[in-house]
VEXKOL-878264 format. One record per residue (C-alpha): x, y, z; residue in three letters. Coordinates in steps of 0.1 Angstrom, whole numbers, padded with zeros to 4 digits, always signed. Layout:
N
XYZALA;...
//
This chain:
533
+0000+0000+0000UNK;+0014+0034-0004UNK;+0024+0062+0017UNK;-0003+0084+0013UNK;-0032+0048+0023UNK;-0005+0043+0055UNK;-0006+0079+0069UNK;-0041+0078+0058UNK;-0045+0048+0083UNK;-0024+0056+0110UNK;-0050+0089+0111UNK;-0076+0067+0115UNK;-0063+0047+0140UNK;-0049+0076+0159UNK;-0089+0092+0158UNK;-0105+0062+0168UNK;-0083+0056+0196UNK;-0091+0091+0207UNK;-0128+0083+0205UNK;-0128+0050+0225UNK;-0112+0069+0249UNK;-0133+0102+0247UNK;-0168+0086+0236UNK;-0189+0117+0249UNK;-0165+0141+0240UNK;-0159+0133+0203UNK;-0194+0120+0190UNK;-0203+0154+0182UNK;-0170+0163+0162UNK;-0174+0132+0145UNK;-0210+0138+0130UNK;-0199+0174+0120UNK;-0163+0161+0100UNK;-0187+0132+0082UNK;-0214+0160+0074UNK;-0188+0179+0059UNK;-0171+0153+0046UNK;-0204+0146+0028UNK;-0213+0180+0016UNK;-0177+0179-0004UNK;-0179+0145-0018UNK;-0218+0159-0032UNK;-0197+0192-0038UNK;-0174+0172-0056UNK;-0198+0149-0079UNK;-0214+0177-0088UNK;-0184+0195-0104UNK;-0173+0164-0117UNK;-0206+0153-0136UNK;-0212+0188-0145UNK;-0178+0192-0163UNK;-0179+0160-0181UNK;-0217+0169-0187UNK;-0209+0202-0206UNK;-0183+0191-0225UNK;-0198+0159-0238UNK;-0229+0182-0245UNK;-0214+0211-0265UNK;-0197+0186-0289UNK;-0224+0163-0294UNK;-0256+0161-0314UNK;-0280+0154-0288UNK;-0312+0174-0289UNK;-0340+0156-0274UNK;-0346+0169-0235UNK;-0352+0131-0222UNK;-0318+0119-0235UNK;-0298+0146-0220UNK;-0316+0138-0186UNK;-0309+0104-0190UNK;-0273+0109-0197UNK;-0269+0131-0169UNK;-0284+0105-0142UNK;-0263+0083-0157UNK;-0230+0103-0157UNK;-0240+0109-0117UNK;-0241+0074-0111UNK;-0211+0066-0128UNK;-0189+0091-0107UNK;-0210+0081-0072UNK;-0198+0048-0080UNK;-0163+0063-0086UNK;-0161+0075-0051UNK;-0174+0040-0034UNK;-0144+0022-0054UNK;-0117+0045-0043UNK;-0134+0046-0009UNK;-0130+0008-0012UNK;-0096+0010-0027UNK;-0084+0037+0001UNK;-0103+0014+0030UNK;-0108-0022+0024UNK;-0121-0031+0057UNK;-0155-0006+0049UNK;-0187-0014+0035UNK;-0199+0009+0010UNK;-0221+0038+0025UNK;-0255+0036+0032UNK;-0265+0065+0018UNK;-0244+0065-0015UNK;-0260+0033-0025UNK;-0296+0051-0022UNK;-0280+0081-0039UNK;-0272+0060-0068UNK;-0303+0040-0067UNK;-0327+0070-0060UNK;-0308+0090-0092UNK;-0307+0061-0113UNK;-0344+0054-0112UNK;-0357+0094-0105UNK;-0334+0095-0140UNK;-0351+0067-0158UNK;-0388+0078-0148UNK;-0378+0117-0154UNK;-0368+0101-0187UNK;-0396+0079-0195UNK;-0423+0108-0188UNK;-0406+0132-0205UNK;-0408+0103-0234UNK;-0442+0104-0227UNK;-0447+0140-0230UNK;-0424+0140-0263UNK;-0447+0113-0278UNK;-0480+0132-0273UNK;-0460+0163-0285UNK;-0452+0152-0313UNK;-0486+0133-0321UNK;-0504+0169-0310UNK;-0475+0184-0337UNK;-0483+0161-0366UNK;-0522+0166-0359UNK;-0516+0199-0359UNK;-0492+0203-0388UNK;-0523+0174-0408UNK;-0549+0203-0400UNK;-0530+0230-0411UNK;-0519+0210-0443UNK;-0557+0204-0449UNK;-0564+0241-0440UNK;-0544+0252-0464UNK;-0554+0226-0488UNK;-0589+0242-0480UNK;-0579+0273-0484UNK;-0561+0274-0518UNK;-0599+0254-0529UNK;-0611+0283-0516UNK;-0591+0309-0538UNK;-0592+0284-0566UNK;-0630+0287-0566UNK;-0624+0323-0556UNK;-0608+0330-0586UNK;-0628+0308-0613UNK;-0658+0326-0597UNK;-0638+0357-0603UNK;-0622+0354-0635UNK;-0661+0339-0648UNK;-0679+0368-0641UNK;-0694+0385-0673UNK;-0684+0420-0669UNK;-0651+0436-0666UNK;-0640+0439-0630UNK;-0612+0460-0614UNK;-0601+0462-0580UNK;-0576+0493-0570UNK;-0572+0518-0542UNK;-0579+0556-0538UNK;-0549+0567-0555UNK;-0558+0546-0589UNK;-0533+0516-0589UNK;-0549+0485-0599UNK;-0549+0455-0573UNK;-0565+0430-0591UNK;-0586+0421-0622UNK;-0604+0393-0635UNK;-0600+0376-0671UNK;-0631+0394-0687UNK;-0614+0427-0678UNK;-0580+0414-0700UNK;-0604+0407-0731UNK;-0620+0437-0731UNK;-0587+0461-0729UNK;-0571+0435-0750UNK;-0540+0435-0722UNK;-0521+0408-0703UNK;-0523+0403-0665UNK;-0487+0423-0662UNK;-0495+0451-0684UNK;-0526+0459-0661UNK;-0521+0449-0626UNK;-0499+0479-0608UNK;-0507+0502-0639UNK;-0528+0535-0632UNK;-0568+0538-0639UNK;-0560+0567-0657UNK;-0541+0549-0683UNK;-0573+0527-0693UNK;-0599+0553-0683UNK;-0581+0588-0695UNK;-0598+0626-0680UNK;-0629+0632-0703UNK;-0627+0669-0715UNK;-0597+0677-0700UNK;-0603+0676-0664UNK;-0580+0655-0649UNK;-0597+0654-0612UNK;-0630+0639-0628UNK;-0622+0604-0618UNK;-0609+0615-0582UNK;-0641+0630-0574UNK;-0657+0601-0580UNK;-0637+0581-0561UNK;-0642+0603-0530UNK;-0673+0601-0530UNK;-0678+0565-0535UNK;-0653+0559-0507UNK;-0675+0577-0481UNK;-0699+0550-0490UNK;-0717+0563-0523UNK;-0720+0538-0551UNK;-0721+0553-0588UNK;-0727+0543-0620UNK;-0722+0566-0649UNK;-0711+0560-0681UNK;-0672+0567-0696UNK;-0650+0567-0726UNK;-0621+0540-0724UNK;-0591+0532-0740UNK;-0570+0504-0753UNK;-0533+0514-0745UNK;-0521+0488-0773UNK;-0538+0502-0801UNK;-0551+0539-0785UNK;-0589+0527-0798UNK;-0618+0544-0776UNK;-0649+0526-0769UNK;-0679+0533-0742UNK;-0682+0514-0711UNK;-0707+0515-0681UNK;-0692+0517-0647UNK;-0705+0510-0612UNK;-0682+0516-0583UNK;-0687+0505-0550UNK;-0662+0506-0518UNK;-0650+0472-0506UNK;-0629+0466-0472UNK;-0604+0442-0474UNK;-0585+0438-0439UNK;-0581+0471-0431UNK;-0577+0488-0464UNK;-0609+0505-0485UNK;-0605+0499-0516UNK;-0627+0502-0548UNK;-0645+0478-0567UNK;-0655+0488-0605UNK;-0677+0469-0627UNK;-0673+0479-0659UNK;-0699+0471-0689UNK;-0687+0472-0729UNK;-0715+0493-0740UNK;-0702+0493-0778UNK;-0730+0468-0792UNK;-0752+0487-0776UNK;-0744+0520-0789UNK;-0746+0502-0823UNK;-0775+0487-0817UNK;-0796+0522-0807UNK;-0778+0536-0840UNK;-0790+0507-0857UNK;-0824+0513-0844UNK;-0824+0553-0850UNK;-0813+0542-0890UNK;-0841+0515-0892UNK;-0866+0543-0873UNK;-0855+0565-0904UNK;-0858+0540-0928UNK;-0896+0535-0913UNK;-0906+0570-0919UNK;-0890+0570-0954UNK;-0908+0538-0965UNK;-0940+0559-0952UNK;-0931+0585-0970UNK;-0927+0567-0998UNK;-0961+0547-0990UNK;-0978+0580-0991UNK;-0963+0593-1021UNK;-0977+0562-1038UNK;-1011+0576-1028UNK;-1005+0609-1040UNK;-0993+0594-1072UNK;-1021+0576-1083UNK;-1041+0611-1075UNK;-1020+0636-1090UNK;-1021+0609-1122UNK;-1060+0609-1123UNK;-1058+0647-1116UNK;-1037+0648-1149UNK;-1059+0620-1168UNK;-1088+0646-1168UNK;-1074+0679-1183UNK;-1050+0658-1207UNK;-1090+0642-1216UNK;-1100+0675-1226UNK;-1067+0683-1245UNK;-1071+0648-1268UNK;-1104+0656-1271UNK;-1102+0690-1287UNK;-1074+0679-1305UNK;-1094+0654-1327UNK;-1124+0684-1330UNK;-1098+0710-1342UNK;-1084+0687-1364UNK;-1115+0675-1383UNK;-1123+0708-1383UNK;-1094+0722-1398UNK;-1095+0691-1425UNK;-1128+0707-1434UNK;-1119+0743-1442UNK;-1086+0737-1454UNK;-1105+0732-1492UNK;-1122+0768-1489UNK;-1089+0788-1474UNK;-1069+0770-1499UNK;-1096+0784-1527UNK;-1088+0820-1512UNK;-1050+0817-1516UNK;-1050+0807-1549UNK;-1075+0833-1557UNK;-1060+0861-1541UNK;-1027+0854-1532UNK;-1008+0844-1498UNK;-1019+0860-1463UNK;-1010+0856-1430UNK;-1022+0829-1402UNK;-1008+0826-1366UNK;-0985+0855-1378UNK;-0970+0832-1403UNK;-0981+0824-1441UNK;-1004+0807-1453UNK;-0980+0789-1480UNK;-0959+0782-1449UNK;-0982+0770-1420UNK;-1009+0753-1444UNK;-0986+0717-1438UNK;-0974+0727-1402UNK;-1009+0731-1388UNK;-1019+0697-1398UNK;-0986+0683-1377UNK;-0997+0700-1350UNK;-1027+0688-1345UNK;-1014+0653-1346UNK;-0985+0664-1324UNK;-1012+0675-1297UNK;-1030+0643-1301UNK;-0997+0621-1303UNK;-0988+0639-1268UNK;-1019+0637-1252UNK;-1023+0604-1260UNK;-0988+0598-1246UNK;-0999+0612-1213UNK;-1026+0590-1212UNK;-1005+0561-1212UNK;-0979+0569-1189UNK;-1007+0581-1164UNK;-1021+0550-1173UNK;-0988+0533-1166UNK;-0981+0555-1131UNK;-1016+0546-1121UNK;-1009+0504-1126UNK;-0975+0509-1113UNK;-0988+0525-1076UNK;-1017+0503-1075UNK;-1011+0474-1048UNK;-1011+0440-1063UNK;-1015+0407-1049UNK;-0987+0385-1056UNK;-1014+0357-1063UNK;-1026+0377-1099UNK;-1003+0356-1122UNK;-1012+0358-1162UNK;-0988+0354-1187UNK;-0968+0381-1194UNK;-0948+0393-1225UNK;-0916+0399-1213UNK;-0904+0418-1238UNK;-0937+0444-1241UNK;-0935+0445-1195UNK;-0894+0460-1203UNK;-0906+0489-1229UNK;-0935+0496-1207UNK;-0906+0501-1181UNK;-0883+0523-1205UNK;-0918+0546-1216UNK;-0923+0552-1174UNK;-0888+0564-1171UNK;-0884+0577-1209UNK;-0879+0617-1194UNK;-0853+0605-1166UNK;-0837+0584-1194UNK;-0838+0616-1217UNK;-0824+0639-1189UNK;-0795+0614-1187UNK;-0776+0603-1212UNK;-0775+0609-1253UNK;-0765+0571-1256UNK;-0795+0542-1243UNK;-0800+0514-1264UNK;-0829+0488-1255UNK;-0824+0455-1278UNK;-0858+0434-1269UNK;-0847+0396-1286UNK;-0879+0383-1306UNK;-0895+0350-1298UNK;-0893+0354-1261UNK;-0918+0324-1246UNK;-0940+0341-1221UNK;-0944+0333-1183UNK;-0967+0330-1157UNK;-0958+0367-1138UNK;-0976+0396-1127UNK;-0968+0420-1150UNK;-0966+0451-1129UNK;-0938+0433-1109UNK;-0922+0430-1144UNK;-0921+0465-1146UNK;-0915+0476-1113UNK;-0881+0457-1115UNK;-0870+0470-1146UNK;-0881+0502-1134UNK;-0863+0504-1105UNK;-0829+0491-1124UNK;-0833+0513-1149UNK;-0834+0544-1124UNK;-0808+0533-1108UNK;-0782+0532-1138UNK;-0797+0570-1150UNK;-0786+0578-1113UNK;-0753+0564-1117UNK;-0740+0583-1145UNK;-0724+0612-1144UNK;-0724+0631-1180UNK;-0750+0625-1208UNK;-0721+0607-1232UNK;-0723+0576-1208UNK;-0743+0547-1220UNK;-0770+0527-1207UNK;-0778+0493-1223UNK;-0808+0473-1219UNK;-0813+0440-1234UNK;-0840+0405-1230UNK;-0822+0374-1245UNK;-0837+0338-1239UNK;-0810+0309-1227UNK;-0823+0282-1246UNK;-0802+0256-1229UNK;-0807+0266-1194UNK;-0847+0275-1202UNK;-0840+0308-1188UNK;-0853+0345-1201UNK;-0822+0367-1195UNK;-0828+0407-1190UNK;-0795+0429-1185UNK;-0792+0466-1175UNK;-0758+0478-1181UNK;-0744+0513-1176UNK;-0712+0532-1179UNK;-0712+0553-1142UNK;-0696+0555-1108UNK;-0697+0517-1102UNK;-0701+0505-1066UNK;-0674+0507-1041UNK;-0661+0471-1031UNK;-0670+0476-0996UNK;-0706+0485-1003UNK;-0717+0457-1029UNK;-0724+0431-1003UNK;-0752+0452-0988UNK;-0770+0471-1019UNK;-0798+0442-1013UNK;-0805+0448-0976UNK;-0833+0463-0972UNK;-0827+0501-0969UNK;-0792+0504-0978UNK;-0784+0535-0998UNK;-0755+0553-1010UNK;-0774+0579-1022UNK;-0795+0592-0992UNK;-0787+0626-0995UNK;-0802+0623-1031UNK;-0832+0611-1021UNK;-0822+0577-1023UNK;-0844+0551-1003UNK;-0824+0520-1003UNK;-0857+0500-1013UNK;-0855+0499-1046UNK;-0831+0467-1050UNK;-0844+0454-1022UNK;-0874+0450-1032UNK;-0866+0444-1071UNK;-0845+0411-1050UNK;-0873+0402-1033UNK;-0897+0403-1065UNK;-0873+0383-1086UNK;-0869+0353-1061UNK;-0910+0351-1058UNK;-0906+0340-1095UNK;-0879+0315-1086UNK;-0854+0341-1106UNK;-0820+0353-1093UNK;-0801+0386-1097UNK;-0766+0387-1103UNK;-0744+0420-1100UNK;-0711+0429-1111UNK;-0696+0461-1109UNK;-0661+0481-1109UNK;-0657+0513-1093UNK;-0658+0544-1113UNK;-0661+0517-1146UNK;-0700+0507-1144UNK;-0721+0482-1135UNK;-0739+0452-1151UNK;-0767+0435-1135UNK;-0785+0402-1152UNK;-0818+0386-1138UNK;-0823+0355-1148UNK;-0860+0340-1149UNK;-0871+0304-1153UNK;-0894+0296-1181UNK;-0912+0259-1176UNK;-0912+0239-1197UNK;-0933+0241-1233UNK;-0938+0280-1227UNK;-0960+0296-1250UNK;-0943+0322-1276UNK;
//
């Protein structure tokens, strides 16, 4: 044994000699030196496990709070167990201590229950953690449903909607909002109001206004002038505003409404209220037509009649006042002479009855031509006779229009089952419309009936040398009202109607036409089969 266990013993020896010898004198010394003596042995484990503890800790990896109070019990134990074997090793005759042995029991096992509850505890943690983190996951699941639906909702609604704040930036918008400014999603959101809705007549503060008032909680709709940034286009939209809170921000909401078919559709409807009183006017004039031609018919009676009388008359004295001139030489009639008007008078009485009788027949022709006809009167019709009735109704507009119309009527045309006055209200109408389109009198107009013998179809062409008709206008000379000439007096009916005439006879109407070169048009009508010439 070494020096230091022999002194070590021989201090033992010497104290308990002393206390055999001093019992009552000593006990109390002895309990305070083994109370002390216990204090720095616990004084002592605890700067040795703590030591050990920290280091160990600070260069591991060891997180979990059970684990490090595991390890620490167990580092206790470990150096309580220390101390008994050098206590052992120092003093082989004594038992280990009492109260070291519970130390290391009580440690040991507070350790390993501290540890299992805190095991426990960790467990349910981490159960409550992954229920917690499930419910958030399906939360947010829930939510981003939510804005999915949110958004489809949003991006499906009809009109045009913008979300931005007071001072004009733009929040959000939906998809109907991109079609109608014709924009992607970047060129819009952050952009300004005013660059998609600019200051109407120059006052910048219009849309401001607004605004402020619609933010203290009055919603307004009025109607504004938009614009396309891409292409600078304009078009009229309908706007409500309303303020929205969202969190703690007021913002505006703005619906905003295309209102371009509209405005073309109340155009539309102003043009076709137009059109209405025109075709009344037009109605009414067909009314005073047929009157102002029976007005005519009676005087022009009167004229043909007295014609005929003053003719026979002058037949019968023009023996006797021929007897006088060659009896007595020439005189004077009508401030003229007799050797001179003696032929004229006789062509002027037939003038006067040729004209009146001409009146007659274009009264005649006025009168059948305003008269309302039922579509159901068919009787066959001689094509050829219906197109020079047409050409004597229009013969003074003809005249007043051009030096140069031929009409070439092909013989041997069969007839068809028509009503006439349809016949001629086409060829009418046509023919007007070429005397309209010229523009000097050396301009031609040609009019012309042929029969297609192998497609069994009467051909009838009006041809003229004028202005022609503008590409972008020949695909609507047939609607109904359509009219280039409006501030002529033009109608727009007159095709229209010829159109309509010529399909109830199963025809069709073709037109071709160059600008400022002419126009020909060519109806076509179908003759059945073993037609009578």
């Amino acid at each position: 044994m070494s020096s230091g266990n022999a002194g070590s013993t021989k201090l033992l020896q010497t104290t308990a000699r002393c206390a055999s010898n001093a019992p009552s004198a000593t006990a109390g010394s002895v309990t305070t030196i083994e109370s002390l003596g216990t204090r720095l042995r616990l004084f002592c484990i605890v700067l040795l496990v703590t030591f050990p503890y920290n280091r160990f800790m600070s260069k591991s990896n060891i997180q979990k709070p059970a684990l490090k109070i595991l390890f620490f019990g167990l580092i206790t134990g470990l150096i309580i167990l220390l101390f008994e074997v050098i206590k052992t090793a120092w003093w082989p005759g004594a038992s280990l201590w009492q109260s070291h042995t519970a130390t290391i029991f009580f440690v040991t096992l507070l350790s390993a229950l501290v540890s299992w509850n805190i095991l426990q505890k960790e467990k349910q943690l981490r159960e409550q953690t992954e229920s917690a983190l499930s419910r958030r996951e399906e939360a947010e699941i829930l939510v981003a449903s939510y804005d999915r639906a949110r958004r489809v909702i949003f991006d499906g609604v009809y009109d045009a909607v913008i979300i931005h704040n007071a001072a004009g930036s733009i929040i959000d918008i939906n998809q109907s909002t991109l079609d109608l400014f014709q924009a992607r999603s970047e060129e819009m959101i952050g952009s300004q109001m005013q660059d998609f809705l600019p200051a109407m007549g120059g006052n910048h503060l219009q849309l401001t206004n607004i605004w402020e008032h619609v933010l203290r909680g009055q919603e307004r709709l009025f109607h504004y002038r938009a614009r396309r940034p891409r292409d600078g286009s304009f078009f009229d939209v309908e706007i409500l505003l309303r303020c929205i809170q969202l969190g703690e921000k007021d913002l505006l909401l703005a619906n905003l409404r295309d209102l371009t078919e509209i405005k073309r559709m109340e155009q539309l409807a102003q043009v076709q209220e137009q059109k209405l009183i025109q075709a009344d006017k037009m109605a009414s004039l067909g009314v005073l037509v047929s009157g102002i031609a029976h007005e005519i018919n009676n005087p022009n009676n009167y004229v043909l009649l007295n014609a005929r009388v003053l003719h026979k008359a002058w037949n019968d004295i023009q023996p006797i006042v021929e007897e006088y001139y060659q009896n007595n030489g020439d005189f004077a009639i009508a401030g003229m002479p007799y050797s001179s008007a003696r032929d004229r008078l006789g062509n002027l009485y037939n003038g006067i009855t040729e004209g009146s009788i001409r009146i007659e027949r274009i009264v005649q022709q006025l009168k059948d031509f305003a008269r309302q006809t039922s579509d159901q009167i068919c009787t066959e019709v001689d094509v050829n006779q219906a197109v020079e009735t047409s050409v004597e109704i229009v013969r003074s507009l003809i005249q007043r229009s051009t030096n140069h119309f031929e009409l070439s009527c092909e013989a041997g045309l069969p007839n068809i089952m028509a009503n006439a006055v349809h016949i001629e209200q086409i060829m009418v109408n046509l023919i007007t419309n070429a005397c309209q389109a010229l523009r000097s009198k050396q301009e031609r107009i040609c009019v012309s009936t042929h029969w297609d013998e192998q497609k069994a179809r009467i051909i009838l062409k009006v041809s003229d040398e004028g202005v022609g008709i503008a590409e972008e206008n020949i695909q609507h000379i047939l609607d109904p009202f359509y009219t280039t000439k409006r501030e002529h007096g033009g109608t727009g009916l007159g095709l229209s109607v010829s159109y309509s005439l010529i399909k109830n006879l199963g025809g069709d109407l073709k037109i071709t036409s160059l600008y400022e070169m002419g126009t020909n048009v060519e109806i076509q009508i179908p003759v059945p089969a073993n037609p009578r010439v």
